[in-house]
C-alpha positions as CSV (number, residue, x, y, z in Angstrom):
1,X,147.0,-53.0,-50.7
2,X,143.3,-53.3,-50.1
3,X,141.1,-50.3,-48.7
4,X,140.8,-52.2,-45.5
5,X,144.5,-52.2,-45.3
6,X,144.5,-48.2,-45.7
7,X,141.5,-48.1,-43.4
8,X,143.1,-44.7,-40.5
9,X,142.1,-47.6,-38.1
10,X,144.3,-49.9,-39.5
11,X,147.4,-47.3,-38.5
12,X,146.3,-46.7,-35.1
13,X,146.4,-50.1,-34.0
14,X,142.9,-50.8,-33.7
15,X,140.1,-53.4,-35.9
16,X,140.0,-52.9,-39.3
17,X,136.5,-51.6,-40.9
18,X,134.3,-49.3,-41.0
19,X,132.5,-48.3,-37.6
20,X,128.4,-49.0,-37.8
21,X,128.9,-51.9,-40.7
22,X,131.6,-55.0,-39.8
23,X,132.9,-53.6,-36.6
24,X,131.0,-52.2,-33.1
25,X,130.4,-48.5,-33.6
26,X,130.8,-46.3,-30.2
27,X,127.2,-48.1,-29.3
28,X,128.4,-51.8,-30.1
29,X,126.1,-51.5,-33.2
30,X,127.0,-53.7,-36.5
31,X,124.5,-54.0,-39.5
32,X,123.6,-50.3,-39.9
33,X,123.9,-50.1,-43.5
34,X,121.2,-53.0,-43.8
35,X,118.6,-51.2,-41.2
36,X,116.0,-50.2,-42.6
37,X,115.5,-52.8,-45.6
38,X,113.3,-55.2,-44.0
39,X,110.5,-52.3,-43.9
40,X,107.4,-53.2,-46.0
41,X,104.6,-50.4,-44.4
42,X,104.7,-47.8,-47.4
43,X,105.2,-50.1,-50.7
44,X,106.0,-47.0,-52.5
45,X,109.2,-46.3,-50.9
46,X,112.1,-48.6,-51.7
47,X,115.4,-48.2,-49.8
48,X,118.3,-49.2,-52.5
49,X,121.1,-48.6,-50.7
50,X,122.6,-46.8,-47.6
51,X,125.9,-45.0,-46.9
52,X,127.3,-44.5,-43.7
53,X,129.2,-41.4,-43.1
C-alpha cells in the first residue's frame, strides 16, 4: 500500500492526490506547491520548499 492508496479520497470514490498539487483544488488549481519558485526580485530570499496544508 502506497500513501496515494490510503489517500481519505481514495475511500470516497473520488481522484487520488492531494488537492492544490496533482489534482484541481476547489479553484481547478494544480502546481501550488511550485508557486512561488520562479521569483528572482529579492535575491536574498530563497524559497526551498512548500507544504500544502
Amino acid at each position: 500500500m502506497t500513501d496515494r492508496d490510503s489517500s481519505p479520497y481514495a475511500a470516497e470514490g473520488r481522484a487520488t492526490g492531494r488537492p492544490g498539487i496533482d489534482t484541481p483544488d476547489h479553484r481547478g488549481r494544480t502546481g501550488l506547491d511550485r508557486a512561488g519558485r520562479d521569483l528572482d526580485r529579492n535575491r536574498d530570499i530563497v524559497i526551498r520548499d512548500v507544504e500544502l496544508t
